[in-house]
Residue, then its C-alpha position, 0 to 999 in steps of 0.5 A: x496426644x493433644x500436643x500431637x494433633x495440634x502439631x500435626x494440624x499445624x503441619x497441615x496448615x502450613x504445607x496448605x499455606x505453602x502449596x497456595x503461596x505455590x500456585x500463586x507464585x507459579x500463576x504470576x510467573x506463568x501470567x507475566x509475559x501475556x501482562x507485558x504484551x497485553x497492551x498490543x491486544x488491547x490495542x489490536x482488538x480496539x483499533x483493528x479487529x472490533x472496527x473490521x468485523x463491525x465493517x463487515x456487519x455494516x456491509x450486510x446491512x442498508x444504512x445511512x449513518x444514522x437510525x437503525x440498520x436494515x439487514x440485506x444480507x449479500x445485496x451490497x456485493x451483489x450491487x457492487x459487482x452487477x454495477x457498471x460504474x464499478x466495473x468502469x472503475x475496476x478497469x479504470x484502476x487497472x489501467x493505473x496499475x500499469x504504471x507500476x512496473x514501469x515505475x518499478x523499472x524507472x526506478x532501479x535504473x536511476x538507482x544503479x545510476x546514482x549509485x554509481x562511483x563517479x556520479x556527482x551530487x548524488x544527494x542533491x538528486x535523490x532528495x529531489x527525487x524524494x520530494x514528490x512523497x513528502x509534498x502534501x497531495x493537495x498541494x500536488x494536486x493544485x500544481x498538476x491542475x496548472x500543468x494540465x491547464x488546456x489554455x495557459x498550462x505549462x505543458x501545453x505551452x511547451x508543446x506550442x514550441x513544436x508546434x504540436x497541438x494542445x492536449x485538453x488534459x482535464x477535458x479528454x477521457x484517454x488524456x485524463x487518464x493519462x495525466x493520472x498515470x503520469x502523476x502516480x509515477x512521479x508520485x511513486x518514483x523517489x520512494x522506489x530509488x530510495x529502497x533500490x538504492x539502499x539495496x544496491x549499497x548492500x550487494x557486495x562489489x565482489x560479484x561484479x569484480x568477478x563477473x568484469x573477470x569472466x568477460x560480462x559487460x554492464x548489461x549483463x551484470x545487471x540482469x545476472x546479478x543486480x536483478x536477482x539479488x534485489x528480487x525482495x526489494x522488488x516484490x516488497x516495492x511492487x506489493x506496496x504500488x499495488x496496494x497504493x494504485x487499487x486505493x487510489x482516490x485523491x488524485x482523481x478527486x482533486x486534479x480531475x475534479x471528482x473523476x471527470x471527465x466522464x467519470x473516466x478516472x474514477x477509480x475504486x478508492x474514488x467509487x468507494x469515497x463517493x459511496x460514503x459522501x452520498x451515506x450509502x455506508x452499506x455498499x461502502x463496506x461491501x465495496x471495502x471488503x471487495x478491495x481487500x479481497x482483490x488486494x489479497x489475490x493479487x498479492x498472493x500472485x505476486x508472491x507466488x511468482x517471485x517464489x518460482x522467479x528465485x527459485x528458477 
C-alpha cells in the first residue's frame, strides 16, 4: 500500500514537473518574437516618444533652461498664435511654400527630357542636377550671398549687361523673399528629377506605343499617361517639399542674415530657432507642436486630394 502511494506521489510529482517545464516552454516560445523586436521599442520610447511628450510638457510651462519650471498651461500657444511676428511668419512661409508646385513642375519636365532615348550625357546632367542636395548649406549659403551682392554680385553685374537696374537682394523685403524662393528650387529641383526619373524608367513603353497608334501626340501622352501613373511620386515629393518648406530655417538665417531685411524672410522654422537662442524654450515648444499640427492638416489635404485625384 505504501509502495502505492509513493508511486503515486511520485506520479504526481512528475506530471507537476511536466505541466511547469510546460508553461515555461510555451511562455519562451510565445515571449521570443517581442525579445527580437524589443530593441526598436527601446529605441522609440527612448529617442521618440519619451522626447516628444517631455516637449509637450515643456510647452505648457515658462522655462529658460535652467531652475524650475513655471506652469502656464496654454499661454505659449496662446502668445504664439495673437503674436504678429508668427503670424508674419506664418505668411512669410507660406509664400515659400509656392515654390513647391513649381519645383514639382520643373522637375518632372526635366525628368521626361532626360529620360528620353536619344538625350545625351544624361548622367553628367543629373549629377549636376543632384549636386545642390549634396552641397553643405553653409557653403550654399556663402555662394548665394555672392550672388546677391548688390554692388559686385554676379547676378547684377549680368543684368548691367541689359542694362537693367540692380536688384538690392539682400536689402529689399519682396526681393529678399524672392532670392529665398529661388534657393529652395535650386535646393529642392535634383532631388525631384532624380525620384521623377527613377519613376518614369518603370512605366511600361507599351502605353505610349499604344497611345502613338491611336493618334495622341507628346502633350497628350503626357498628361493621360505620364501624369497619372506617377500620381504617387508626386504626392510623396509634394509631401516632403512641404514638410522641408513649413521647417525652412537655415536659408533665411545664413543668406539673409537672420531673416532680414526686416524680418521679411523669417520663417516658422527661423521664429522657432530664434525662440530656443533667446531660451524662451516654453514657447519654443508650443511653436514646435503648432508646426506639426500644420504639417499634419496639410498633409491629410494632400492626401485626400490625390485620393479623389486617382480615383477620378
Amino acid at each position: 500500500m505504501i509502495e502505492k502511494q509513493n508511486s503515486g506521489v511520485s506520479a504526481a510529482l512528475r506530471a507537476s514537473r511536466s505541466s511547469r517545464q510546460g508553461v515555461r516552454a510555451r511562455f519562451l516560445r510565445s515571449s521570443t518574437p517581442y525579445l527580437y523586436i524589443a530593441p526598436f521599442f527601446l529605441v522609440f520610447f527612448a529617442f521618440f516618444a519619451y522626447p516628444v511628450a517631455y516637449s509637450f510638457y515643456v510647452s505648457l510651462h515658462s522655462w529658460t533652461g535652467q531652475g524650475a519650471m513655471k506652469w502656464v498651461g496654454w499661454d505659449n500657444y496662446n502668445f504664439a498664435l495673437t503674436d504678429s511676428f508668427f503670424t508674419e511668419a506664418l505668411q512669410t512661409t507660406g509664400l515659400i511654400w509656392l515654390s513647391v508646385p513649381l519645383t514639382l513642375v520643373l522637375s518632372l519636365v526635366i525628368a521626361v527630357i532626360w529620360n528620353q532615348a536619344r538625350f545625351r550625357g544624361r548622367s553628367v546632367v543629373l549629377v549636376m542636377y543632384l549636386l545642390p542636395t549634396v552641397i553643405s548649406i553653409v557653403a550654399v549659403a556663402l555662394v548665394f550671398r555672392i550672388l546677391y551682392d548688390p554692388t559686385v554680385g554676379p547676378i547684377n553685374t549680368a543684368l548691367g549687361w541689359f542694362h537693367i537696374p540692380p536688384v538690392n537682394w539682400l536689402g529689399d523685403e519682396t526681393s529678399a523673399r524672392f532670392g529665398i524662393f529661388i534657393v529652395r528650387i535650386w535646393e529642392s529641383i535634383g532631388l525631384g528629377v532624380l525620384f521623377f526619373a527613377s519613376s518614369l524608367q518603370a512605366i511600361s513603353q507599351d502605353y505610349y506605343d499604344a497611345a502613338s497608334m491611336d493618334g495622341s501626340g507628346p502633350i497628350h501622352q503626357f498628361r493621360s499617361i505620364t501624369v497619372p501613373l506617377l500620381a504617387r511620386t508626386i504626392l510623396f515629393m509634394m509631401i516632403w517639399n512641404t514638410l522641408i518648406a513649413l521647417s525652412l530655417f537655415a536659408e533665411p538665417q545664413l543668406i539673409m542674415s537672420s531673416g532680414g531685411p526686416n524680418n521679411a524672410t523669417t520663417t516658422v522654422g527661423l521664429y522657432l530657432f530664434q525662440k530656443v537662442q533667446n531660451l524662451d524654450l516654453g514657447t519654443a515648444s508650443a511653436v514646435s507642436f503648432l508646426m506639426t499640427t500644420i504639417m499634419m492638416v496639410i498633409s491629410v489635404l494632400l492626401f485626400l486630394a490625390a485620393r479623389r485625384w486617382t480615383n477620378e
